[in-house]
N, CA, C and O atoms as a printed pandas DataFrame, in Angstrom:
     atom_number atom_name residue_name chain_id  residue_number  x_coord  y_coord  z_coord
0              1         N          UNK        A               1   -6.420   58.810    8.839
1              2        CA          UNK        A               1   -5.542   58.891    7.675
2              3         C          UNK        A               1   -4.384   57.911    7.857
3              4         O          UNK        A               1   -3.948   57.459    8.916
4              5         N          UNK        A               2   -3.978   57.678    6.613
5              6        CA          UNK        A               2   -2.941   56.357    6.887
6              7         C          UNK        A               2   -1.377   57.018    6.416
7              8         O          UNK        A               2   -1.087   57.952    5.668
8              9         N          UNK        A               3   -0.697   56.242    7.077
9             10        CA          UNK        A               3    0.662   56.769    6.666
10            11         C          UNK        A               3    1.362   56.961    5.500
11            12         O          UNK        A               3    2.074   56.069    5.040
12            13         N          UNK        A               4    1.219   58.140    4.922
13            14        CA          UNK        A               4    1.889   57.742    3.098
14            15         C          UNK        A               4    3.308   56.997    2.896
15            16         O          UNK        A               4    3.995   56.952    1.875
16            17         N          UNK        A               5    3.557   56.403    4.220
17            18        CA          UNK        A               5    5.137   55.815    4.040
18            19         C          UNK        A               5    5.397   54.672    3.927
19            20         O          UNK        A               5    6.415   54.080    3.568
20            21         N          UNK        A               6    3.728   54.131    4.481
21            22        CA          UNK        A               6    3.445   52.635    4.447
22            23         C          UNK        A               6    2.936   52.361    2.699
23            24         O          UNK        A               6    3.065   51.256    2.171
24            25         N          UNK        A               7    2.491   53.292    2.139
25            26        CA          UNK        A               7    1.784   52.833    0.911
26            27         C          UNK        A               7    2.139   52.402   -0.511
27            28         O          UNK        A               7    2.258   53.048   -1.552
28            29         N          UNK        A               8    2.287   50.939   -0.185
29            30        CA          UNK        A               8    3.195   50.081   -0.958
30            31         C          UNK        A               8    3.068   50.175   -2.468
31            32         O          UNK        A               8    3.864   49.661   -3.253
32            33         N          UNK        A               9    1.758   51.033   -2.874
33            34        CA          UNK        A               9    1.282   51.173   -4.197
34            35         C          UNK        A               9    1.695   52.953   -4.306
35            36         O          UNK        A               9    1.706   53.407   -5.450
36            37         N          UNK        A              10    1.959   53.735   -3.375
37            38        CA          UNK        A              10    2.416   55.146   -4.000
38            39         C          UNK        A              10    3.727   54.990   -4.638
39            40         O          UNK        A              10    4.689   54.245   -4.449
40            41         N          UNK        A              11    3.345   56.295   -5.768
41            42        CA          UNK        A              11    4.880   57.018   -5.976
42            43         C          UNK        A              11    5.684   57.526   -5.073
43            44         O          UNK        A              11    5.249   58.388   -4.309
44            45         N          UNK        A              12    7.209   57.021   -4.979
45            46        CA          UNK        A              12    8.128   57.470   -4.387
46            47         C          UNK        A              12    9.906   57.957   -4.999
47            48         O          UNK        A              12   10.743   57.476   -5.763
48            49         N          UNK        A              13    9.797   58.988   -4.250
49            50        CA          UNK        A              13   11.412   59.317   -4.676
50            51         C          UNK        A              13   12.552   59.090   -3.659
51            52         O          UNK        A              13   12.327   58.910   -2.462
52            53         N          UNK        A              14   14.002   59.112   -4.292
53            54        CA          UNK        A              14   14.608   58.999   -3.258
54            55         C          UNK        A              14   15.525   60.495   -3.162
55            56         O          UNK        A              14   16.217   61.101   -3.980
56            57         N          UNK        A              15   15.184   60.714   -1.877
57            58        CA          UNK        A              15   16.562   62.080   -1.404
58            59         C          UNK        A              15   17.772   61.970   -0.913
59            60         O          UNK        A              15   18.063   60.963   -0.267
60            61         N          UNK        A              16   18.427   62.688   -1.067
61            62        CA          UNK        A              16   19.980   62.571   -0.669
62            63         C          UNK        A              16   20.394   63.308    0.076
63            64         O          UNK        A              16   21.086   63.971   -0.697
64            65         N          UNK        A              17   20.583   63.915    1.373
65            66        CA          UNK        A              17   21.285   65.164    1.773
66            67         C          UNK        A              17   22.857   65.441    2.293
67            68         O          UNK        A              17   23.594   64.456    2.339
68            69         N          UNK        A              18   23.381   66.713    2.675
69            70        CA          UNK        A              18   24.494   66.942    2.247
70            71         C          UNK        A              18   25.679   65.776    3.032
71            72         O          UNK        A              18   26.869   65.631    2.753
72            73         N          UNK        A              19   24.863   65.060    4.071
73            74        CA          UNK        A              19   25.801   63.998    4.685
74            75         C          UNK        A              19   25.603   62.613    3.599
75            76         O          UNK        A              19   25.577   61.506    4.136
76            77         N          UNK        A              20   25.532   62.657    2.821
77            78        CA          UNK        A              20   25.231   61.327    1.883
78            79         C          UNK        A              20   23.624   60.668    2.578
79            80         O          UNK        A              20   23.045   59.690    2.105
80            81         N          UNK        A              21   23.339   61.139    3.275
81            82        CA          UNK        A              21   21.920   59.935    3.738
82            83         C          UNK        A              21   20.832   59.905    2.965
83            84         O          UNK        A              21   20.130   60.833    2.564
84            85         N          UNK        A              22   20.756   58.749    2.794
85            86        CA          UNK        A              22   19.426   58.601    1.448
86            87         C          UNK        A              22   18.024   58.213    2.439
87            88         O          UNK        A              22   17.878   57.460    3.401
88            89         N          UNK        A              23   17.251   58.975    1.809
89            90        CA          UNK        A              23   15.573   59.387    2.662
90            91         C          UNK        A              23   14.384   58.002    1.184
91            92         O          UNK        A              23   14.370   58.093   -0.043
92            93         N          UNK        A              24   13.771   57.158    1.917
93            94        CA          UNK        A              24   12.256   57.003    0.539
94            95         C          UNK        A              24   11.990   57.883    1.057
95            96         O          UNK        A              24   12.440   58.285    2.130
96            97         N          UNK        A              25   10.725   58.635   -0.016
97            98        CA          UNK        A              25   10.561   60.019    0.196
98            99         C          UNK        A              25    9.044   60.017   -0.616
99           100         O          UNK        A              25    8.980   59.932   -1.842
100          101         N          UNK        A              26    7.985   60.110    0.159
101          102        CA          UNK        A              26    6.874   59.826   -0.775
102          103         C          UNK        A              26    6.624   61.009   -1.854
103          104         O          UNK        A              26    6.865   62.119   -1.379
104          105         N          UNK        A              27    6.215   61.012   -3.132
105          106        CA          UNK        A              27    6.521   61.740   -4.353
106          107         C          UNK        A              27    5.408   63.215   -4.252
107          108         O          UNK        A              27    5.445   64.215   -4.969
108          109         N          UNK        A              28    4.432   62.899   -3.067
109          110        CA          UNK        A              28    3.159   64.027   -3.201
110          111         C          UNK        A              28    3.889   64.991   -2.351
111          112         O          UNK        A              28    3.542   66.172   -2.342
112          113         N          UNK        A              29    4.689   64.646   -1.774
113          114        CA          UNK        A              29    4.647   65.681   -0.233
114          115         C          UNK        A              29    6.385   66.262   -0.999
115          116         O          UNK        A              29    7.252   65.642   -1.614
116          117         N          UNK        A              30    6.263   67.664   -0.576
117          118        CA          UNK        A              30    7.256   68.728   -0.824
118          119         C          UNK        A              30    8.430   67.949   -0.368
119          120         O          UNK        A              30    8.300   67.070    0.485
120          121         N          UNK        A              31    9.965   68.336   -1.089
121          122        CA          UNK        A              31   11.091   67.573   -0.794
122          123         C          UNK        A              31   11.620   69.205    0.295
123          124         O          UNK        A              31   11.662   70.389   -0.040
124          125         N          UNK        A              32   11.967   68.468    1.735
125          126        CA          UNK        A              32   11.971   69.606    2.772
126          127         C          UNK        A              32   13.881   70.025    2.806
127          128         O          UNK        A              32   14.790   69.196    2.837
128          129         N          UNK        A              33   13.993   71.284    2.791
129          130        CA          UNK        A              33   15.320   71.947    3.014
130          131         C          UNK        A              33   16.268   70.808    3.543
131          132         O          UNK        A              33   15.986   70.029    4.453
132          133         N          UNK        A              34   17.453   70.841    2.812
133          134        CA          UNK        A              34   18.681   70.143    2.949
134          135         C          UNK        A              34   18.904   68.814    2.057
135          136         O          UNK        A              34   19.920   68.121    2.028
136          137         N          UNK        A              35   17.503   68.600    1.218
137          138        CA          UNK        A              35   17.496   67.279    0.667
138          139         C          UNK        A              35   17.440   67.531   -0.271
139          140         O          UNK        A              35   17.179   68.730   -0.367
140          141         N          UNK        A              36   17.597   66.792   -1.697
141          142        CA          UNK        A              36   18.186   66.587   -2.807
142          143         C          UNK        A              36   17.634   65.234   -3.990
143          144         O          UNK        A              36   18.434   64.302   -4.057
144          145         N          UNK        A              37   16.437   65.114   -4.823
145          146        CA          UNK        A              37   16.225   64.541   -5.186
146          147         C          UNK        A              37   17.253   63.876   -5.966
147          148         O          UNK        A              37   17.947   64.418   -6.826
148          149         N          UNK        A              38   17.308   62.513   -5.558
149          150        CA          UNK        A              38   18.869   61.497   -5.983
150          151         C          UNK        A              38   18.274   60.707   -7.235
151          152         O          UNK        A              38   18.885   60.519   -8.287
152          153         N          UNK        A              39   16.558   60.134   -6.849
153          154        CA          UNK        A              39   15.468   59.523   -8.089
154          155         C          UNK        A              39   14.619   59.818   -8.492
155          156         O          UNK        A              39   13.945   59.858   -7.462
156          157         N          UNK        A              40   13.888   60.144   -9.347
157          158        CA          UNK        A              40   12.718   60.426   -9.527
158          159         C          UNK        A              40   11.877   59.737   -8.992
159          160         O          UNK        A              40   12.227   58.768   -8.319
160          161         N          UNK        A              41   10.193   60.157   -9.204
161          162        CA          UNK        A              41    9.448   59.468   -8.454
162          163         C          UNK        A              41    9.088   58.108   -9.451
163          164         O          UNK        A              41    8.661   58.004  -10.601
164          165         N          UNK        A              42    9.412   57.323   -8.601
165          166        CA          UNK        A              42    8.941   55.941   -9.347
166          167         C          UNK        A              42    8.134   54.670   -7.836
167          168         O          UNK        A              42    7.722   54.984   -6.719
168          169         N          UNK        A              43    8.196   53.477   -8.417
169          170        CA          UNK        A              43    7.781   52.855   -7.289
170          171         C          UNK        A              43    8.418   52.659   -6.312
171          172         O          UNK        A              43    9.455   53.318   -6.241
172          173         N          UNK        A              44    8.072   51.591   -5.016
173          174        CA          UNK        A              44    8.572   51.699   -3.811
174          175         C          UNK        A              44    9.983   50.721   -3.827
175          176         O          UNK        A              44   10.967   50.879   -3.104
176          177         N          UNK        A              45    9.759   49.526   -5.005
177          178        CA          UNK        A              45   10.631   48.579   -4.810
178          179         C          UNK        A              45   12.100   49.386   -5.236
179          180         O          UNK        A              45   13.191   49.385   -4.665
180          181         N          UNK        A              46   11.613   50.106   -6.552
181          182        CA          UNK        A              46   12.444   50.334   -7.474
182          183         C          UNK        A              46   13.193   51.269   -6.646
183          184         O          UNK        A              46   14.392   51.174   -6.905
184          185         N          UNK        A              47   12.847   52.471   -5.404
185          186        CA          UNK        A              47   13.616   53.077   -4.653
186          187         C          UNK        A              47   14.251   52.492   -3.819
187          188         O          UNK        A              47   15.335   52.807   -3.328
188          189         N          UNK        A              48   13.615   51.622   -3.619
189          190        CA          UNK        A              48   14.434   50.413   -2.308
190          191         C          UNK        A              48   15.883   50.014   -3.040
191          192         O          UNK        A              48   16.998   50.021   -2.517
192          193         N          UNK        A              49   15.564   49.707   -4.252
193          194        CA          UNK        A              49   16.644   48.864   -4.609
194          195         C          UNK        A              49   17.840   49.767   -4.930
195          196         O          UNK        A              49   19.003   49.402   -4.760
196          197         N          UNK        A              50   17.371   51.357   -5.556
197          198        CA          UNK        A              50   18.539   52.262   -5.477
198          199         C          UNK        A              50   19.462   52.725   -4.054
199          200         O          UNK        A              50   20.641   53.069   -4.143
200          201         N          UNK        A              51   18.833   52.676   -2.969
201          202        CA          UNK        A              51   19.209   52.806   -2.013
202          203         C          UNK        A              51   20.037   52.212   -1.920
203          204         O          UNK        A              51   21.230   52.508   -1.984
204          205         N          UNK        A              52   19.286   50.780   -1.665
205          206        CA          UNK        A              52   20.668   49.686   -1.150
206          207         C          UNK        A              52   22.026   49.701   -2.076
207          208         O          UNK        A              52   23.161   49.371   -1.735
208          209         N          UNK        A              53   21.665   50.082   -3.083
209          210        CA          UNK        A              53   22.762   49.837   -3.784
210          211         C          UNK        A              53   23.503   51.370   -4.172
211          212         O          UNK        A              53   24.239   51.309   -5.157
212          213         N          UNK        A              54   23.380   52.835   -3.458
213          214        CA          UNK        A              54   23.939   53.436   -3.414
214          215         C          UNK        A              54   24.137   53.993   -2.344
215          216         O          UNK        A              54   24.978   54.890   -2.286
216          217         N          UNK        A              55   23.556   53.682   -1.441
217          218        CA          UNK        A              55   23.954   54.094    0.647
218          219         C          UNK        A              55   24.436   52.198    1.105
219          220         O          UNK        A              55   23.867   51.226    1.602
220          221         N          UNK        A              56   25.573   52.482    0.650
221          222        CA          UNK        A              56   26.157   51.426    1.650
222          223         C          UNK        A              56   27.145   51.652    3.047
223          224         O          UNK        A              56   27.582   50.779    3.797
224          225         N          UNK        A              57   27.240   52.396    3.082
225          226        CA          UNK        A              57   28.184   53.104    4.111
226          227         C          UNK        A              57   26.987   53.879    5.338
227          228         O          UNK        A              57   26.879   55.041    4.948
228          229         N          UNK        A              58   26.259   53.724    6.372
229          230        CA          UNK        A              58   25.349   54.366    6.630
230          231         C          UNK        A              58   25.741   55.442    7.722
231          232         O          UNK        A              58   24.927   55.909    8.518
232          233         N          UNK        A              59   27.438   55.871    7.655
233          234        CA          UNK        A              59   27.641   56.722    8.647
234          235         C          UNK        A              59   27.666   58.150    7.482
235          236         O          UNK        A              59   27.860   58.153    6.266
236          237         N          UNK        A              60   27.373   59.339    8.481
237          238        CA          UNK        A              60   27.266   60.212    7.878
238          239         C          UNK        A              60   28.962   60.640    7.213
239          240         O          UNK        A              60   29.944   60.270    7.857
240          241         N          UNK        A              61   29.158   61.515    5.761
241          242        CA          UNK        A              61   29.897   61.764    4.926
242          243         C          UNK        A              61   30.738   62.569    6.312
243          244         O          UNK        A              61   31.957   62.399    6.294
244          245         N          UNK        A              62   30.314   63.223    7.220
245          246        CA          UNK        A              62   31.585   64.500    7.983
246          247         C          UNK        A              62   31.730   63.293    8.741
247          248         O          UNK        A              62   32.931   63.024    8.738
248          249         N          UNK        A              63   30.896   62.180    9.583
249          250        CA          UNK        A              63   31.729   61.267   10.213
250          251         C          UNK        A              63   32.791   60.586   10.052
251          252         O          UNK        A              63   33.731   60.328   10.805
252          253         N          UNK        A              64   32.360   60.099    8.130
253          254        CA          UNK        A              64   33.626   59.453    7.502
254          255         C          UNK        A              64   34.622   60.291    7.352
255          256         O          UNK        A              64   35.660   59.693    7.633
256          257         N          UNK        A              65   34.823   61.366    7.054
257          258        CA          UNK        A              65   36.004   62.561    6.871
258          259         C          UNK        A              65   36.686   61.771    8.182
259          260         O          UNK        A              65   37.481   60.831    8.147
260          261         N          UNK        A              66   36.123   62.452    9.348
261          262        CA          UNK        A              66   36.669   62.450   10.730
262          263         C          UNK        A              66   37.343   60.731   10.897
263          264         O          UNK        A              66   38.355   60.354   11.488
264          265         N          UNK        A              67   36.730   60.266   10.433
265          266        CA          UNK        A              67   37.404   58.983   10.595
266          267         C          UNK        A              67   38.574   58.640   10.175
267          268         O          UNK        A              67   39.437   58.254   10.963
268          269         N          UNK        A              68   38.832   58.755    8.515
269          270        CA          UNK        A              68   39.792   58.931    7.835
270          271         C          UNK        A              68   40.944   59.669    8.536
271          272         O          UNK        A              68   42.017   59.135    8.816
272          273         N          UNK        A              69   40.542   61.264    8.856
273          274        CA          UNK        A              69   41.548   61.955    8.977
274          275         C          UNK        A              69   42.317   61.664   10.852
275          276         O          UNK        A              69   43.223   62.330   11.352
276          277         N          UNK        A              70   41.627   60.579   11.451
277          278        CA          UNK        A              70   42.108   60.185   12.397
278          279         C          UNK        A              70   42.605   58.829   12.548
279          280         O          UNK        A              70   42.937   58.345   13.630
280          281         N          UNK        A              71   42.657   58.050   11.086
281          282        CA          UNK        A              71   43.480   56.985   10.971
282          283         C          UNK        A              71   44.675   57.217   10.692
283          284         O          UNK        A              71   45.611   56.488   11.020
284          285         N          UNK        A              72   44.791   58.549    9.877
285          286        CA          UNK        A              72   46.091   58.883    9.079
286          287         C          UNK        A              72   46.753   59.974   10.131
287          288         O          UNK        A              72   47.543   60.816    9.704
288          289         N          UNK        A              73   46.540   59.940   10.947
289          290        CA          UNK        A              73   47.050   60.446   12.090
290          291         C          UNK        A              73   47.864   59.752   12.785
291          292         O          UNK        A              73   48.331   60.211   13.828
């Protein structure tokens, strides 16, 4: 069996979970506890391109808190 993560012709969605991290997420397989459909299922490019352009920051959301609240310190 081949990897559904490689398969440049499946439907895919993108997930979000509660640290901001965005998952491709292939569209057949169940979205697993803590994640958050961010796209519907569409193609692979079209998730690629939401990603990049809404996870630009790739540290997790409580890291950035912690960061913040130890600059302003």
């Amino acid at each position: 069996m081949s990897n559904p993560f490689d398969d440049k012709n499946a439907s895919f969605q993108v997930l979000v979970n509660d640290e901001g991290q965005h998952s491709l997420w292939p569209a057949f397989i169940a979205v697993p506890a803590g994640w958050q459909v961010a796209l519907a299922p569409t193609d692979r490019d079209a998730c690629s391109a939401y990603i990049e352009a809404n996870w630009q920051d790739m540290r997790p959301r409580s890291l950035v808190a912690r960061d913040l609240d130890a600059a302003r310190a």
